[in-house]
N, CA, C and O of each residue as an XYZ file, in Angstrom:
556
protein
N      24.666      8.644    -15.452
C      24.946     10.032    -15.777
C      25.950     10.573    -14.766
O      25.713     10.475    -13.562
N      27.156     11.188    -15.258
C      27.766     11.794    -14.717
C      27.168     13.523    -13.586
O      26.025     13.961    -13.723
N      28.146     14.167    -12.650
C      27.754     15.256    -12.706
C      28.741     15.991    -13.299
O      29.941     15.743    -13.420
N      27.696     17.493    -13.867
C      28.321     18.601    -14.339
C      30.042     18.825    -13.761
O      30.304     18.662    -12.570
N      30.867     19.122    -14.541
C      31.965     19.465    -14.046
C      31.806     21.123    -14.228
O      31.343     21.885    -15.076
N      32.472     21.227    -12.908
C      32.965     22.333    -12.083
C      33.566     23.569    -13.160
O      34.721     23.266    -13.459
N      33.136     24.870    -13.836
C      33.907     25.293    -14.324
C      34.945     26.047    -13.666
O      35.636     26.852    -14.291
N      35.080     25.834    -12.483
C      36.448     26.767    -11.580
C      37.068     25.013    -11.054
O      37.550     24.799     -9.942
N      36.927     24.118    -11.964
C      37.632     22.974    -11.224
C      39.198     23.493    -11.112
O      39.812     23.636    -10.054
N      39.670     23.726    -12.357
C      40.785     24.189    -11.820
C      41.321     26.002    -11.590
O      40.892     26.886    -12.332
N      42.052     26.204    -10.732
C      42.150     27.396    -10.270
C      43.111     27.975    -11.059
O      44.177     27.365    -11.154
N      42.973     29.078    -11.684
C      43.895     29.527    -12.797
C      45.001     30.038    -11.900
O      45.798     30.686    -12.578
N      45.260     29.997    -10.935
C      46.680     29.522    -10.144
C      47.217     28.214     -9.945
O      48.282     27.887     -9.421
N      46.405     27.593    -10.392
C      46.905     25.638    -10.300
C      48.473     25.526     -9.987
O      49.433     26.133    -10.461
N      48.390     24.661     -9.147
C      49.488     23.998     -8.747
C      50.232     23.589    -10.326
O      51.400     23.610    -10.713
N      49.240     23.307    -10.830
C      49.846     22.043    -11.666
C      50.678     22.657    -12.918
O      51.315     21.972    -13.719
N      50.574     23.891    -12.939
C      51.329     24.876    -13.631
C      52.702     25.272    -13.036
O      53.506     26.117    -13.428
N      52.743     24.462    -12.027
C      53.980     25.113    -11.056
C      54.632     23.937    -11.137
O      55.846     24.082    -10.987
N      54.244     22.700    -11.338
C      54.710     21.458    -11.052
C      55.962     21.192    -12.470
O      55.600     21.270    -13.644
N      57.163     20.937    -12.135
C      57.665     20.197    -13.512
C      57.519     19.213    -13.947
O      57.850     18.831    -15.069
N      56.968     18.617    -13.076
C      56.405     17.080    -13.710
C      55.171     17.265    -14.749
O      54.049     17.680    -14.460
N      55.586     16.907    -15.878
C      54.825     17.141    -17.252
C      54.265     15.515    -17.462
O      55.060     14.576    -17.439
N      52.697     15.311    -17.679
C      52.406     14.001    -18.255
C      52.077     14.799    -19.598
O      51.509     15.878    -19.766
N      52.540     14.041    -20.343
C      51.844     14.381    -22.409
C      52.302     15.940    -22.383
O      53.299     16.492    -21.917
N      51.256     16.381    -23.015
C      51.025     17.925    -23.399
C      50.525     19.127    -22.539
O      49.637     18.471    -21.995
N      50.422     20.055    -22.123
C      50.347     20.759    -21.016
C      48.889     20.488    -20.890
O      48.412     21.016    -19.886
N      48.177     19.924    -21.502
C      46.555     19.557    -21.031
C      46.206     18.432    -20.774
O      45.156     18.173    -20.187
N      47.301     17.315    -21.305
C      46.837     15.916    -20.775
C      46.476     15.690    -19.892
O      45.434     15.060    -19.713
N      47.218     16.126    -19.017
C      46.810     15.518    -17.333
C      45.730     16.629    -16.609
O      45.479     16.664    -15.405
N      45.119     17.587    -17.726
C      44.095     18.322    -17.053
C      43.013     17.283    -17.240
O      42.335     16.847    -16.310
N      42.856     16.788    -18.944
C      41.939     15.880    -19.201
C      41.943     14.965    -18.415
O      41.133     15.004    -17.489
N      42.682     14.065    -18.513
C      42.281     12.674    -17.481
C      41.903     13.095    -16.309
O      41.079     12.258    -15.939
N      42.027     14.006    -15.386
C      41.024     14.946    -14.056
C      40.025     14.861    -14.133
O      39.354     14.128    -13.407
N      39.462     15.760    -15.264
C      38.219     16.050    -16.380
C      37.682     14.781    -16.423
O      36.497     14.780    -16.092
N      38.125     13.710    -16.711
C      37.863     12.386    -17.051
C      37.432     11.142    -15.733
O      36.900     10.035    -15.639
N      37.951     12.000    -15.026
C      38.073     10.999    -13.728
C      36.874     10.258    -13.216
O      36.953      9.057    -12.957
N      35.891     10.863    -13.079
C      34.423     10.840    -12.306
C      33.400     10.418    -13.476
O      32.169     10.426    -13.460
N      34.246     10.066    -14.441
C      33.524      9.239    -15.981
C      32.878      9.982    -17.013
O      32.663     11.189    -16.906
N      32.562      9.305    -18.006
C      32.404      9.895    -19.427
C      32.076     11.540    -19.305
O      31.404     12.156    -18.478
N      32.932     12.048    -20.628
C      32.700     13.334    -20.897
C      32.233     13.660    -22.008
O      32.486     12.702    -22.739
N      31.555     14.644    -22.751
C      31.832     14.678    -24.069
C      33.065     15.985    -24.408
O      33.781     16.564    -23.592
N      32.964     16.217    -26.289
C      33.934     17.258    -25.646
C      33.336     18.325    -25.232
O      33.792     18.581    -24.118
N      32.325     19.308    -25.626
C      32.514     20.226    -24.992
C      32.304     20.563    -23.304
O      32.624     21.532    -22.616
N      31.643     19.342    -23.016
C      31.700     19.472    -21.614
C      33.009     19.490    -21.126
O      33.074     19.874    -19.958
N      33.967     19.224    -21.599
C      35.434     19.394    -21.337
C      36.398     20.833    -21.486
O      37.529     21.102    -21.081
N      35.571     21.463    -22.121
C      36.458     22.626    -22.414
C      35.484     23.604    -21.856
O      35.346     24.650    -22.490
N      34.806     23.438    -20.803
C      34.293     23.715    -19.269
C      34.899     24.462    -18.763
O      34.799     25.689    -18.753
N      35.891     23.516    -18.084
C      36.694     23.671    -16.680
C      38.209     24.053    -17.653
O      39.036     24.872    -17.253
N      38.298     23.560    -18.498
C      39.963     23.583    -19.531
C      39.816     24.989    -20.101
O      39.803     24.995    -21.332
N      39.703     26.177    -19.521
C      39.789     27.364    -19.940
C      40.594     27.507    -21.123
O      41.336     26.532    -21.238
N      40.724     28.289    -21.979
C      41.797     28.702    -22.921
C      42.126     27.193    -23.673
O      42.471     26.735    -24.762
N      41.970     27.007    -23.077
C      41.913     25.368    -24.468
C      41.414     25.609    -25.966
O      40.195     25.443    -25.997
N      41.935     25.945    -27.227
C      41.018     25.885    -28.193
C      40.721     24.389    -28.829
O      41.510     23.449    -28.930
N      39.109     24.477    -29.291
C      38.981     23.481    -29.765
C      39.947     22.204    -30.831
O      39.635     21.036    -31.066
N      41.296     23.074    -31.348
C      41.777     22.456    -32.011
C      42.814     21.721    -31.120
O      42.828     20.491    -31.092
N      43.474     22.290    -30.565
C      44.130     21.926    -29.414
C      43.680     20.632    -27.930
O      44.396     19.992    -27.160
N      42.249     20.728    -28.096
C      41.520     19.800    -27.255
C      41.282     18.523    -28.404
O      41.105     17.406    -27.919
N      41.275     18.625    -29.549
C      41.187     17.774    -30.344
C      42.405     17.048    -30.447
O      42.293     15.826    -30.545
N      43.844     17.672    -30.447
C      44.919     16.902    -30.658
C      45.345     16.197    -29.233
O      45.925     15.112    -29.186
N      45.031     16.849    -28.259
C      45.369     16.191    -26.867
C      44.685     14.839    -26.944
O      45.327     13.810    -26.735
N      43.205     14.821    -27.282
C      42.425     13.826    -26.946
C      42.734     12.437    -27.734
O      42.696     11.255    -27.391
N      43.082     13.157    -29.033
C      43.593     12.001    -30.076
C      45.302     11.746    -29.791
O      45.817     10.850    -30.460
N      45.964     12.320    -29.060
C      47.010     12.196    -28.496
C      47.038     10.647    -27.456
O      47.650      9.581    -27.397
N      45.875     11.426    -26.706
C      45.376     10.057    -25.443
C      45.264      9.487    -25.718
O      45.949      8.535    -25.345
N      44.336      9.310    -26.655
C      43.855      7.999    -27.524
C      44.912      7.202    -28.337
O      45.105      5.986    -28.314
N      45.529      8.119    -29.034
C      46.480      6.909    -29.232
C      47.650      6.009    -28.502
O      48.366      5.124    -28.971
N      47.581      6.520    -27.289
C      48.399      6.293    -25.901
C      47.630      5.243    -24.995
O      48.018      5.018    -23.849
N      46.413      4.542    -25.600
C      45.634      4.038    -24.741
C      45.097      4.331    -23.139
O      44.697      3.579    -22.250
N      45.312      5.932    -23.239
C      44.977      6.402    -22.123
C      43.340      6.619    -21.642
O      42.815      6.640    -20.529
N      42.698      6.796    -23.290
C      41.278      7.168    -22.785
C      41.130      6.090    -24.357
O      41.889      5.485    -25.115
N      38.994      6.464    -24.138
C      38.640      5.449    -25.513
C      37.936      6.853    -25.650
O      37.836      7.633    -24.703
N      37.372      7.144    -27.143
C      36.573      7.680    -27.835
C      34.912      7.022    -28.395
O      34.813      6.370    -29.434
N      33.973      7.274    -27.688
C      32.684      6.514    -28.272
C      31.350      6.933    -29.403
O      30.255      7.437    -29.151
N      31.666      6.703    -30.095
C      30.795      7.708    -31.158
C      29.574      7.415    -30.565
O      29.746      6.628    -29.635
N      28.343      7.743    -30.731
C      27.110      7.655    -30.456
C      26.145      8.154    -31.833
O      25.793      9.331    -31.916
N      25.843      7.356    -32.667
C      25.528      8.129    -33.962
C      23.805      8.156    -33.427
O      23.217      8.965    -34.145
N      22.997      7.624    -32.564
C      21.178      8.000    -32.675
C      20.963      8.322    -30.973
O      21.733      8.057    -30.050
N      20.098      8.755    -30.952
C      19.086      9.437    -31.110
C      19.514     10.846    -31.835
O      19.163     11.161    -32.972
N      20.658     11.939    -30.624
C      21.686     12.621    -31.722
C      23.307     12.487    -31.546
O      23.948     12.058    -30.586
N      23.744     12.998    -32.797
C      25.074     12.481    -32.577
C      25.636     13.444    -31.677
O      25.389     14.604    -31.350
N      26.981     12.034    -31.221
C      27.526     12.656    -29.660
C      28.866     11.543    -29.956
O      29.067     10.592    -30.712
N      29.601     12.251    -28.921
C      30.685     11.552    -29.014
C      31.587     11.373    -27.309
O      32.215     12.389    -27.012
N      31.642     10.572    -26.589
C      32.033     10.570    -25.243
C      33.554     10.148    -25.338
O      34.058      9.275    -26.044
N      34.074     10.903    -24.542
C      35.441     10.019    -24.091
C      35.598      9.564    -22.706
O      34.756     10.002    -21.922
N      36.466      8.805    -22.253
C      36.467      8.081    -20.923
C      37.807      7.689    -20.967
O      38.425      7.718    -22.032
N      38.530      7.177    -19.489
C      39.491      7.023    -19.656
C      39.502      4.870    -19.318
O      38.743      4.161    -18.657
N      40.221      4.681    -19.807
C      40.746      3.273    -19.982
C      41.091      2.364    -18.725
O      41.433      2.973    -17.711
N      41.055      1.324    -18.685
C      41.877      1.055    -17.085
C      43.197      1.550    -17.266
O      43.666      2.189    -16.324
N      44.131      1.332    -18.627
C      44.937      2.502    -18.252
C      45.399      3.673    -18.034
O      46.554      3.962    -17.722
N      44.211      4.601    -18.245
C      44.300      5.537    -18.169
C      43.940      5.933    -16.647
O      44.461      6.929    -16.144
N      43.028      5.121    -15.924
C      43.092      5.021    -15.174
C      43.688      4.554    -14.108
O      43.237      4.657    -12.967
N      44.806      3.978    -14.441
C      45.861      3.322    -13.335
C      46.614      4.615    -13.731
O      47.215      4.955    -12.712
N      46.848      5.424    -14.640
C      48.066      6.975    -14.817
C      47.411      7.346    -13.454
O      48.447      7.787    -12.956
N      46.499      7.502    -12.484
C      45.824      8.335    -11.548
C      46.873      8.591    -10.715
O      47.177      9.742    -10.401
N      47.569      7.431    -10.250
C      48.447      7.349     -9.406
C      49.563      7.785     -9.277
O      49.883      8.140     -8.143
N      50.647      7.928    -10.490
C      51.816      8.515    -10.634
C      50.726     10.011    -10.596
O      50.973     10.733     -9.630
N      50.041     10.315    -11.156
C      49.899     12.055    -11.099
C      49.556     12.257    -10.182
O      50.052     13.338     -9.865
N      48.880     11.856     -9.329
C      48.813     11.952     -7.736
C      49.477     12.060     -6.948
O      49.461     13.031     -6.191
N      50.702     10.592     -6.826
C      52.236     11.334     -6.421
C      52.944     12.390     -6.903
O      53.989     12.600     -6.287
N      52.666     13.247     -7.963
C      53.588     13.759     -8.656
C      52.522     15.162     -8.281
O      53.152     16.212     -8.407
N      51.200     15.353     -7.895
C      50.401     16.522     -7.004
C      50.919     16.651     -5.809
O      51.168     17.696     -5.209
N      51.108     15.336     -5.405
C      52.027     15.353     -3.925
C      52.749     15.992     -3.524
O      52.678     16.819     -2.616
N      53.706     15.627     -4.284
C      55.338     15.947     -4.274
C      55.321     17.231     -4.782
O      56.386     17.733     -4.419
N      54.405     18.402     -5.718
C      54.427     19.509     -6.076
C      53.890     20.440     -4.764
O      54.303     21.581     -4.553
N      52.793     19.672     -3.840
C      52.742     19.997     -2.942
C      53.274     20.298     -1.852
O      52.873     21.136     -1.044
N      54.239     19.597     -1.782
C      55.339     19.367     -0.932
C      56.123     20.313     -0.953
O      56.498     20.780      0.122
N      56.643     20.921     -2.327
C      58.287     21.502     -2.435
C      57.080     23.111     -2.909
O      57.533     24.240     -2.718
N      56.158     22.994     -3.281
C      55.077     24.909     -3.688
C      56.080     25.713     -3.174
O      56.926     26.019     -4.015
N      56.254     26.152     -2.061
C      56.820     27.101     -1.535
C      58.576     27.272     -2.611
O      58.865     28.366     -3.097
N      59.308     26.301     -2.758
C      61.262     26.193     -3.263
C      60.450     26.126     -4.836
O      61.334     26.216     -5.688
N      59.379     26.026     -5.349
C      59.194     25.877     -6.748
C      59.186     27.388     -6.600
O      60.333     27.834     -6.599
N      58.215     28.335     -6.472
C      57.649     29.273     -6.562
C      59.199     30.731     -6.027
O      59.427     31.907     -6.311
N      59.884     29.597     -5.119
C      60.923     30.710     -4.667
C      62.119     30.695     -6.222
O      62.814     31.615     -6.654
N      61.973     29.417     -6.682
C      62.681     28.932     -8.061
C      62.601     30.217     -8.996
O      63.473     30.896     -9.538
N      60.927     30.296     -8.969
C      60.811     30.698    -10.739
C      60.594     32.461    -10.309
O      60.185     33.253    -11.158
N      60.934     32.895     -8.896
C      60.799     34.078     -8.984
C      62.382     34.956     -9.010
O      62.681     36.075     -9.428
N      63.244     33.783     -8.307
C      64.632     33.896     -8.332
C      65.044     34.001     -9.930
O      66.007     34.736    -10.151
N      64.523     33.452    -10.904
C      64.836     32.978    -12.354
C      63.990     33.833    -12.569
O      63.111     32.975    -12.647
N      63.178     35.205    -12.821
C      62.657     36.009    -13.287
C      62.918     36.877    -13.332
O      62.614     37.648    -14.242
N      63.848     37.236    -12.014
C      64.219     38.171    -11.307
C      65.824     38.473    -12.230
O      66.238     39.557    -12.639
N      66.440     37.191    -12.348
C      67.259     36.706    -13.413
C      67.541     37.012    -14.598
O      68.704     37.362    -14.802
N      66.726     36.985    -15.581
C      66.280     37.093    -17.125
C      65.684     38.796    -17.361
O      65.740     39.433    -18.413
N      65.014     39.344    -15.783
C      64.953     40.549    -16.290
C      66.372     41.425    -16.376
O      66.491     42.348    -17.181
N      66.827     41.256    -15.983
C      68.356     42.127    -15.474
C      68.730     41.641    -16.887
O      69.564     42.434    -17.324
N      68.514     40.842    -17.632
C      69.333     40.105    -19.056
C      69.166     40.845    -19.879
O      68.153     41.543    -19.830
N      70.339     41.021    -21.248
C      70.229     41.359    -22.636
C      68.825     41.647    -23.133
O      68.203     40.585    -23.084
N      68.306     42.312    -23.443
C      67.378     42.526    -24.473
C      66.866     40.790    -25.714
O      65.757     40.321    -25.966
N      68.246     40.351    -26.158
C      68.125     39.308    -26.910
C      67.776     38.292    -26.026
O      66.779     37.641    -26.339
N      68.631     37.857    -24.503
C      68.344     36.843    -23.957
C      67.215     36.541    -23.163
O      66.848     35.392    -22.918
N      66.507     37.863    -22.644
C      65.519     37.401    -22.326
C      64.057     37.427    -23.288
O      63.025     36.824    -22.996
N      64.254     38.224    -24.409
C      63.896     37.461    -25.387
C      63.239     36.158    -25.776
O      62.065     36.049    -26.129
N      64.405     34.867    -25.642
C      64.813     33.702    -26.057
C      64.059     32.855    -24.896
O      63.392     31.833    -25.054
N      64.292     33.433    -23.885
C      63.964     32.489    -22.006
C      63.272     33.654    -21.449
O      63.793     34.751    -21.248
N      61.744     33.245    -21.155
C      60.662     34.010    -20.938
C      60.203     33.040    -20.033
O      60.181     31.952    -20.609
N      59.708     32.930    -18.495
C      59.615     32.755    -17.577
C      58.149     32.318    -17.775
O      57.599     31.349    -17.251
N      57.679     33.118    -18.536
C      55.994     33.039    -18.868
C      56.021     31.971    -19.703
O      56.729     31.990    -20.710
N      54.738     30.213    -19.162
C      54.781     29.356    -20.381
C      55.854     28.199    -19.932
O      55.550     27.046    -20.235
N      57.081     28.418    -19.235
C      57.855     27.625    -18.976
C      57.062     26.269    -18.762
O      55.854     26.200    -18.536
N      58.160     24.930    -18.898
C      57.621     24.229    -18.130
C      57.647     22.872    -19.266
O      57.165     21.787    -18.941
């Protein structure tokens, strides 16, 4: 048995929102986190994955899955359940996203001076252009 995951695992200031390094879909690489410390089901996943809707946690996961990143395990008795876990390859991804937490760690301060310089930017803009390039969501 796993333990409970954390519902403040991640900090709705996350780094990882700041980071441009994108794995998959803006939740992939929350899941495999989620995933790390072994089997989940889903809703124990949409826990800590705030604002996640269920449909959206459904396409990520089947996203993974077809990426051989995680497996899906039905469990049809005693009741039905369904676990996901991540793969040895999904588990060897640990590493590039780790360097890539690193390295977001590293530069926080020139990211954050980035996207306030570029906000600061788009407001002074056209009505139409900032519009189009909204600072909010980037990424």
């Amino acid at each position: 048995m796993t333990e409970p995951l954390d519902p403040d695992m991640f900090d709705p200031v996350c780094p990882s929102t700041l980071s441009p390094i994108r794995f998959g879909d803006k939740w992939a690489g929350l899941i495999i986190r989620c995933l790390e410390r072994g089997p989940r089901r889903f809703s124990e996943l949409r826990i800590p994955l705030r604002g996640i809707t269920a449909k959206v946690l459904t396409q990520s996961l089947r996203a993974l899955e077809r990426d051989g990143l995680i497996a899906r395990t039905p469990h049809p008795e005693p009741v039905r359940r369904v676990d996901y876990t991540l793969t040895p390859l999904g588990r060897s991804f640990l590493v590039p996203m780790d360097a890539a937490c690193a390295w977001t760690g590293e530069h926080w301060e020139e990211l954050l001076d980035a996207r306030e310089a570029f906000t600061a930017e788009t407001v002074g803009a056209s009505p139409r252009s900032s519009a189009v390039v909204s600072p909010v969501g980037r990424g």
